[in-house]
C-alpha positions as CSV (number, residue, x, y, z in Angstrom):
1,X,-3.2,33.1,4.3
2,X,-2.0,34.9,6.7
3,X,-2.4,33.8,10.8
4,X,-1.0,36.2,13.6
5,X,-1.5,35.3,17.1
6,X,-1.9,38.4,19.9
7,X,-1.4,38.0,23.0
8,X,-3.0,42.1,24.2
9,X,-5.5,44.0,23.3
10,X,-3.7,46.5,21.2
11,X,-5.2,47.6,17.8
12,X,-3.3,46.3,14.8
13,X,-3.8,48.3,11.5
14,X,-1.7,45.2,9.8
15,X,-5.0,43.2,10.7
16,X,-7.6,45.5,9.4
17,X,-8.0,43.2,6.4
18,X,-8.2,40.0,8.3
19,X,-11.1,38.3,7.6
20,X,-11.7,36.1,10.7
21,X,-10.7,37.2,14.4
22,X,-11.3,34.6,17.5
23,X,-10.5,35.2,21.3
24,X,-7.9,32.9,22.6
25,X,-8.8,31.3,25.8
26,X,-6.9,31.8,29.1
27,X,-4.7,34.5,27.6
28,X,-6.2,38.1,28.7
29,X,-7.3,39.7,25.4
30,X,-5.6,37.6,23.3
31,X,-7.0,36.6,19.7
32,X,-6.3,34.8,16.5
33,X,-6.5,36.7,13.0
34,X,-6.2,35.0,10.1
35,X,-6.6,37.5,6.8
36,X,-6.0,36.8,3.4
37,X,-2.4,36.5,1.5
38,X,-1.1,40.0,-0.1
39,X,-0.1,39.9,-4.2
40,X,3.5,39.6,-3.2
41,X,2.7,36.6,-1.4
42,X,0.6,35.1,-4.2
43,X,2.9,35.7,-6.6
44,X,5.8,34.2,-4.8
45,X,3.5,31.4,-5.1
46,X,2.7,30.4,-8.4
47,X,6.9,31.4,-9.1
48,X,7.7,28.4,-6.9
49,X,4.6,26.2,-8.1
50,X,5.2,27.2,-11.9
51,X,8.7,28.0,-12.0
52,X,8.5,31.4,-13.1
53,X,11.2,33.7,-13.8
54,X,11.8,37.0,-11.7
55,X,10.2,39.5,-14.2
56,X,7.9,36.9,-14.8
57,X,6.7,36.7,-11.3
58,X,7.3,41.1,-11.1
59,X,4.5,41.0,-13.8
60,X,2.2,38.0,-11.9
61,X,2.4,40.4,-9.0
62,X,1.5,43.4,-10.5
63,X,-1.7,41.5,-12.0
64,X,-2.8,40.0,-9.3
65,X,-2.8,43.4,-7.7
66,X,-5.0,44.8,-9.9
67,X,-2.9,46.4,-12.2
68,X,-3.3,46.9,-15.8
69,X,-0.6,45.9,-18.2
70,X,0.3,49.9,-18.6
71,X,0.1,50.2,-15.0
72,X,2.7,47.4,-14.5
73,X,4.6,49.1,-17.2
74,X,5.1,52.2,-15.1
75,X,5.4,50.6,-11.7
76,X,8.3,47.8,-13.7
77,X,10.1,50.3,-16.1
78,X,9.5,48.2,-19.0
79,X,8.2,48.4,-22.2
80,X,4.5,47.4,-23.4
81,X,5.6,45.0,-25.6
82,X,8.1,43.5,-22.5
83,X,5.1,44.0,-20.4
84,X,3.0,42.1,-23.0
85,X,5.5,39.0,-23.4
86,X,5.8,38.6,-19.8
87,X,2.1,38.0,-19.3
88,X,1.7,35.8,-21.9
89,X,4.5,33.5,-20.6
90,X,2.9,33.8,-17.1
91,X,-0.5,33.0,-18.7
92,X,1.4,30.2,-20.6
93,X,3.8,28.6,-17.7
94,X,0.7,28.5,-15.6
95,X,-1.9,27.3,-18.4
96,X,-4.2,30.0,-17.7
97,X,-6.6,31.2,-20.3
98,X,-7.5,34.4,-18.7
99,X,-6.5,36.7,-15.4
100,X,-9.5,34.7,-13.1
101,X,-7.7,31.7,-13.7
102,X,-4.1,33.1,-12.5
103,X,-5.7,34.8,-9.3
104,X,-7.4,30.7,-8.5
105,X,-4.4,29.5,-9.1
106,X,-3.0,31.9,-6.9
107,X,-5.1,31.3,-4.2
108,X,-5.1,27.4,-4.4
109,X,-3.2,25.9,-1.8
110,X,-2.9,23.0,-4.4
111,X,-1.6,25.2,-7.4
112,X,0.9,22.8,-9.2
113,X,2.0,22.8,-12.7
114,X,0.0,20.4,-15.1
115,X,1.0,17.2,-15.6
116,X,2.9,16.1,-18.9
117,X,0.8,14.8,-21.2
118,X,2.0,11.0,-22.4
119,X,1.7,10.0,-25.3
């Protein structure tokens, strides 16, 4: 999540996503934004929750931008199959079944690897 503070009245393309915008009291025109976090951001995320790799979280990034594995290819310079064996290990290191899964985790200010199982 992203929160920016403004203390004039000037319009802020950077803000156009933001999903909540309140007036600040006693400062003239001032407001609070608060918008949601980019894929860059959510992919930094789950590479410091999940310990992934830097290709690994290139791949997480691409993904949860919306990208297709092919388009991720293009965008990374890889190969399919690269592309391919990256996603599974991000799919893996974060025990997600499916893409949903990778973009809750993302989101989820309580995104932490799974425990060990004992036994």
């Amino acid at each position: 999540m992203t929160i920016t503070v403004r203390d004039d009245q000037q319009e802020d393309n950077s803000e156009a996503g933001a999903f909540l915008r309140l007036p600040l009291p006693g400062l003239d025109g001032g407001y609070l934004s608060i918008a949601q976090p980019d894929a860059a951001t959510l992919a930094a995320r789950l590479a410091e929750n999940f310990g992934l790799t830097k290709r690994q979280t290139d791949i997480a990034h691409c993904l949860l931008d919306g990208l297709s594995t092919k388009d991720a290819v293009e965008r990374l310079r890889i190969s399919l199959n690269t592309a391919r064996y990256h996603c599974e290990a991000v799919l893996n290191r974060t025990s997600a079944s499916r893409l949903g899964d990778l973009n809750r985790f993302a989101r989820s200010f309580t995104a932490a690897p799974p425990e060990p199982s004992s036994g």
